[in-house]
C-alpha positions as CSV (number, residue, x, y, z in Angstrom):
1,X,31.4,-47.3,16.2
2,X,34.4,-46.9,18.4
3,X,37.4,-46.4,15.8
4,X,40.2,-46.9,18.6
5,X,43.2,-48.8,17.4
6,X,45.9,-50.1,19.4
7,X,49.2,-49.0,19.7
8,X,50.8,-51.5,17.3
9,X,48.6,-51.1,14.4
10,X,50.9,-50.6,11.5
11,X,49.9,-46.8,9.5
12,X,47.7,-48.6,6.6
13,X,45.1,-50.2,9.2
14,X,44.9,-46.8,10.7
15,X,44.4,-45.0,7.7
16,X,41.5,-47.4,7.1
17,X,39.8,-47.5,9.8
18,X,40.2,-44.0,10.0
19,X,37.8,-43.7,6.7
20,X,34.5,-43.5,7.6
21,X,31.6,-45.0,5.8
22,X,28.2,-44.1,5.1
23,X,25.6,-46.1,7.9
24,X,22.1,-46.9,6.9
25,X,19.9,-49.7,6.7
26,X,16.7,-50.8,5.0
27,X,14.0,-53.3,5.6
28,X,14.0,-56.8,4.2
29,X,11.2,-59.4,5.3
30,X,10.0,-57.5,8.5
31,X,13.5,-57.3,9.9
32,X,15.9,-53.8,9.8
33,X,19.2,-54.6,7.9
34,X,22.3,-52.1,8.7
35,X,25.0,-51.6,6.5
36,X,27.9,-49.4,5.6
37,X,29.5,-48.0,2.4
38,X,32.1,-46.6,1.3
39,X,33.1,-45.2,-2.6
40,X,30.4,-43.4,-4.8
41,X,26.7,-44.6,-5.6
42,X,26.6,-46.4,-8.7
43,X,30.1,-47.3,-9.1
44,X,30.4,-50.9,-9.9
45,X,29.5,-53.1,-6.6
46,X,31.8,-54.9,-4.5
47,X,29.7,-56.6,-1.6
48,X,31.5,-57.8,1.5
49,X,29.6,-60.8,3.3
50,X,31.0,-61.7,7.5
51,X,31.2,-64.9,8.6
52,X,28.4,-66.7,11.5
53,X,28.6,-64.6,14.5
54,X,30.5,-61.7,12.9
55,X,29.4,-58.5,11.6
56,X,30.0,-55.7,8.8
57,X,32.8,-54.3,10.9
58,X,35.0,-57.3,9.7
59,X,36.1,-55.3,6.5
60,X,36.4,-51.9,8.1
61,X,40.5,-52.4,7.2
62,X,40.0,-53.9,3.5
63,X,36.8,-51.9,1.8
64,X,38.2,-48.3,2.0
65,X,40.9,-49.7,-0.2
66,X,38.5,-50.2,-3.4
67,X,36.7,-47.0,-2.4
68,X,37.9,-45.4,-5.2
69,X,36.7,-47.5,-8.1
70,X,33.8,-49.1,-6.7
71,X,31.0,-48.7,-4.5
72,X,32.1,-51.1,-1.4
73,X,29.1,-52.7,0.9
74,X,29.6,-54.6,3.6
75,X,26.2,-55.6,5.9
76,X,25.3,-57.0,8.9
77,X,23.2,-60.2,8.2
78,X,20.0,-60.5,10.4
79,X,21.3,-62.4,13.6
80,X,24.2,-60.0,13.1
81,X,25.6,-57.1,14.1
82,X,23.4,-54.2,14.7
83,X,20.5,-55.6,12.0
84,X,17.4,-57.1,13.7
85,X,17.2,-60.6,15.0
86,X,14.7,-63.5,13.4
87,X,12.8,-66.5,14.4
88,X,15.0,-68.4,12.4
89,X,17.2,-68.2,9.7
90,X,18.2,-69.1,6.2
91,X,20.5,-68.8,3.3
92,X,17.2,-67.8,1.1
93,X,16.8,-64.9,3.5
94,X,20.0,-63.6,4.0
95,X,20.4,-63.8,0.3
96,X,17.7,-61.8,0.0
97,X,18.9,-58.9,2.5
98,X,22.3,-59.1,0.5
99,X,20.0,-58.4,-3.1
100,X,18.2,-55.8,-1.0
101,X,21.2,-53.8,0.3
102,X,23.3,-54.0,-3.2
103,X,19.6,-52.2,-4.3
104,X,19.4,-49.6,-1.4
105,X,23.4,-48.8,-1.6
106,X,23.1,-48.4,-5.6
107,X,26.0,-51.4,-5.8
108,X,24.3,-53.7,-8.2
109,X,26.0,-53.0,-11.2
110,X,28.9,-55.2,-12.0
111,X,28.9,-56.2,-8.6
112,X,31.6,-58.8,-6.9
113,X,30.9,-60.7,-3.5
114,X,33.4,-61.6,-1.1
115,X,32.1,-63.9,1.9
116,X,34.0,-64.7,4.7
117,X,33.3,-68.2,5.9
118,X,29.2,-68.4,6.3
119,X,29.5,-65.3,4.2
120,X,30.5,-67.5,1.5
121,X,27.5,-69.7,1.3
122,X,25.6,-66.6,1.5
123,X,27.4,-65.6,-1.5
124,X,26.8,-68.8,-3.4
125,X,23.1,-68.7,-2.4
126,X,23.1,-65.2,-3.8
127,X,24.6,-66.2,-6.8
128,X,21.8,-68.7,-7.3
129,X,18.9,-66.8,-6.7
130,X,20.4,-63.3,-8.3
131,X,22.8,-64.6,-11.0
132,X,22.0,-61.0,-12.7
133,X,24.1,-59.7,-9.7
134,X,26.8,-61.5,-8.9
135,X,29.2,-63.0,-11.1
136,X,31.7,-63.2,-9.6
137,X,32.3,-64.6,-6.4
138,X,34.8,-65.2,-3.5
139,X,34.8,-67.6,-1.3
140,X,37.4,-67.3,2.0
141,X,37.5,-70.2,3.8
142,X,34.1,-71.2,3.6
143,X,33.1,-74.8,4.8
144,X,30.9,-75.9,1.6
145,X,29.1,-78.5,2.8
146,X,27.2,-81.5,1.0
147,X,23.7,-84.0,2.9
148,X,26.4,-86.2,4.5
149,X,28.2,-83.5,6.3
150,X,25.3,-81.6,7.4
151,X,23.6,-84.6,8.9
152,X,27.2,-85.4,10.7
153,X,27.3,-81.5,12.1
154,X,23.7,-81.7,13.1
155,X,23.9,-85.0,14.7
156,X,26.7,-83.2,17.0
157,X,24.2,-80.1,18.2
158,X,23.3,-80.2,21.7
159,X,19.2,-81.2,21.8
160,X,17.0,-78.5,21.8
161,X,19.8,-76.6,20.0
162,X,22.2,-73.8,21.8
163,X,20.5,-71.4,23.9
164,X,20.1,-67.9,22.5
165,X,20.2,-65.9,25.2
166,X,23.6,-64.5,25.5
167,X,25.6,-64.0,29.1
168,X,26.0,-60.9,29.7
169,X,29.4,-59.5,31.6
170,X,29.8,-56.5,34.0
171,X,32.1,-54.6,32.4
172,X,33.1,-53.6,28.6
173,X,37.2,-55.3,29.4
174,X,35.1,-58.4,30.9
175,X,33.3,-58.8,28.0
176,X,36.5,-58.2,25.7
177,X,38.6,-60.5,27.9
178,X,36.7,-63.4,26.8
179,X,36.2,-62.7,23.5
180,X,37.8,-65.4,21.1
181,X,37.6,-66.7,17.5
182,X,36.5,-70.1,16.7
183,X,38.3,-71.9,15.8
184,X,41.0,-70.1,17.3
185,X,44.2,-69.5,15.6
186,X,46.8,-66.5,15.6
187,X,45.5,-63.4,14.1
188,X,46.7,-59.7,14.0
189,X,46.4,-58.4,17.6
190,X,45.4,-54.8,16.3
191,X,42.6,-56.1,13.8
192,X,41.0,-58.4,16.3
193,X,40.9,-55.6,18.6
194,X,39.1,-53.9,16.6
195,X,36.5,-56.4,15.7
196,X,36.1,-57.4,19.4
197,X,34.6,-53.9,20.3
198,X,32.1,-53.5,18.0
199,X,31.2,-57.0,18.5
200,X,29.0,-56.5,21.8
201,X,26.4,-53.7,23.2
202,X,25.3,-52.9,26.4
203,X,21.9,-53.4,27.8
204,X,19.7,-53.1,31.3
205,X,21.9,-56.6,31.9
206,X,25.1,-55.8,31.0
207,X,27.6,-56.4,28.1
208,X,26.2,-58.8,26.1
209,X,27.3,-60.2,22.1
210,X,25.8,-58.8,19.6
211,X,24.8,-61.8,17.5
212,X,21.8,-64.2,17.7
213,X,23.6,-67.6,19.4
214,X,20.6,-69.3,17.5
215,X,21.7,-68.1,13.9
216,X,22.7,-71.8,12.8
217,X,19.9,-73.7,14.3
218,X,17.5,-74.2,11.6
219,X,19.9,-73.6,8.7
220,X,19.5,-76.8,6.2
221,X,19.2,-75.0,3.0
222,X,22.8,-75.1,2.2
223,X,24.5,-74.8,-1.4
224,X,26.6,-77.4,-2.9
225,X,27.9,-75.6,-5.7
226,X,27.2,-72.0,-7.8
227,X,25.7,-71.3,-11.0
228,X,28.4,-72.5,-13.5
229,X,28.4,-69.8,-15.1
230,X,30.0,-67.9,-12.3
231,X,33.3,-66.9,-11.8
232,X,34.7,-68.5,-8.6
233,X,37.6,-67.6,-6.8
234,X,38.2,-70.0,-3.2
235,X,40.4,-68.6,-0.9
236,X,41.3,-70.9,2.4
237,X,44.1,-71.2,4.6
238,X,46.3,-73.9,5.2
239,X,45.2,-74.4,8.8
240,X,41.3,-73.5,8.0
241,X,38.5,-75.7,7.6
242,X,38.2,-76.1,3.9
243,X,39.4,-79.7,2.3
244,X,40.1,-81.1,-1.1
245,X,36.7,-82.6,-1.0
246,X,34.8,-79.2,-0.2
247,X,37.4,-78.1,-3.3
248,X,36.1,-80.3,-5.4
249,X,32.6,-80.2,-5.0
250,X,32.1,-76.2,-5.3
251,X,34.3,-76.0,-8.1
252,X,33.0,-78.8,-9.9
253,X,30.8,-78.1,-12.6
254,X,32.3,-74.6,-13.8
255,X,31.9,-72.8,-17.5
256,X,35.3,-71.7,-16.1
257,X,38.2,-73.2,-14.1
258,X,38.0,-71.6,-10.3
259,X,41.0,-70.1,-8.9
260,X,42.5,-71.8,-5.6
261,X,44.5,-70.1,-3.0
262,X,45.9,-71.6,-0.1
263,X,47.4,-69.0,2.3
264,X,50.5,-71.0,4.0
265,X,49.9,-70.5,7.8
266,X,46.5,-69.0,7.9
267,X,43.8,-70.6,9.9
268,X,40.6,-69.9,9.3
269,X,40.3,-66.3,10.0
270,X,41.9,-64.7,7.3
271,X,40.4,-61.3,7.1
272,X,42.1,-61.0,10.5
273,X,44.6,-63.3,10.0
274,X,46.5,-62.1,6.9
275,X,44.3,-59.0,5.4
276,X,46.9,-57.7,2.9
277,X,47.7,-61.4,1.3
278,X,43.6,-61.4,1.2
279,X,43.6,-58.0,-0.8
280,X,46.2,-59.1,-3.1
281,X,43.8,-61.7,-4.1
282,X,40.6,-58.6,-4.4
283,X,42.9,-56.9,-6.7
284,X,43.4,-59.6,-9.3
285,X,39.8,-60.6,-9.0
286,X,38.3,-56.7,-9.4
287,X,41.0,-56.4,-12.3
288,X,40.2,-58.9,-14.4
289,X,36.4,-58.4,-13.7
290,X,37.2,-54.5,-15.4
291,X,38.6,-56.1,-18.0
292,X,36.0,-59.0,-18.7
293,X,32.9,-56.3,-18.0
294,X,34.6,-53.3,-19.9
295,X,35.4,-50.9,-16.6
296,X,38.7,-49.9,-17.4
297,X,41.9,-51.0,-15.6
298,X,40.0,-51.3,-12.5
């Protein structure tokens, strides 16, 4: 992992990036799963879930900061990253490798997800199928949809779906040159820099992206809401791409009222866009999970 920073990077990004974590990976369902740690084994879990077409290297600048408290895990999903790709994909399967991971990295206990975007339907999926583990949940401007929307998304896909084969580009600045977020919206120069390099890997054709282009195709197994007994927290900017409606229908049949941010001027990339505003919102979420769960002040 290349830990250059550019020049303009203020001293706390450096500082974290500058933290290394603990790389490993275990196997879930026949395909190898990377992931990275930071903060003791057996500490209370906080588990970091990327968005589609991301990777674990997203929270490089936010996870040293709960090092100290809790046992921090962010993964690459299959698709992702540097994990293995799949024949297909699903929210069952990546909820899995999430369980699996939290297992491996000795994070289960008490454990908090924060998804980014796909990350977050990971997240609720999670929540569903492991409500033991997570009980608390995150979402950052992730697109919850319902039948309706799904069928209007898929409706739009190109027929035979996107091709997965990635292009490849001659050079490691070639590749970076054309590297963008989508949808694309102002983010920290310094932190998408940083993302952008560990987001593609050389092979006998060249630079290439890292993620399976094919991730999305077959994914219909999507969430409408958690487990009401979980403890939601929905993060979104004002520019992103959640709505009242998507609101309304994840936080709609709660034990407990959810808690709503909107970021004023964020798009949709807020781990990139506006980290600190992001980790104001961790800290009130880990503290009053301490409280609730008896950790101390957390």
């Amino acid at each position: 992992m290349s830990t250059n920073v550019t020049s303009e990077a203020p001293e706390w990004f450096r500082t974290a990036v500058a933290t290394k974590p603990e790389h490993s990976s275990v196997t879930v369902h026949g395909a190898r799963i990377t992931y990275r740690c930071w903060g003791e084994p057996g500490s209370p879990g906080l588990l970091l879930v990327h968005g589609g077409a991301a990777h674990a290297g997203w929270w490089d600048h936010i996870a040293p900061r709960y090092a100290g408290e809790r046992r921090v895990v962010a993964l690459d999903l299959s698709g992702h990253g540097d994990s293995d790709w799949r024949d297909s994909y699903t929210l069952d399967t990546w909820a899995d490798e999430v369980t699996a991971v939290a297992e491996a990295a000795e994070a289960g206990d008490h454990a908090v997800l924060v998804g980014h975007s796909l990350g977050g339907l990971v997240g609720i999926r999670t929540s569903i199928a492991h409500p033991d583990l997570i009980t608390d949940l995150v979402l950052v401007d992730s697109r919850v949809l319902d039948a309706e929307m799904l069928d209007e998304i898929q409706r739009d896909q190109p027929e035979g779906g996107i091709p997965r084969r990635s292009k490849h580009y001659p050079s490691l600045d070639a590749a970076l040159e054309r590297f963008r977020l989508v949808p694309d919206h102002a983010s920290l120069d310094y932190a998408k820099d940083h993302v952008a390099r560990q987001s593609v890997v050389r092979d006998d054709d060249g630079w290439r992206w890292k993620f399976d282009r094919g991730f999305a195709d077959d994914l219909t197994d999507l969430p409408p809401r958690p487990p009401s007994a979980c403890r939601l927290s929905v993060v979104h900017g004002e520019h992103g791409v959640v709505t009242a409606a998507m609101i309304d229908i994840v936080t709609s049949e709660l034990d407990e009222p959810a808690r709503v941010v909107e970021f004023p001027g964020a798009g949709h990339h807020i781990p990139l866009e506006q980290p600190l505003a992001l980790m104001d919102v961790i800290d009130d979420v880990l503290r009053e999970h301490s409280a609730r769960v008896g950790l101390g002040p957390g």
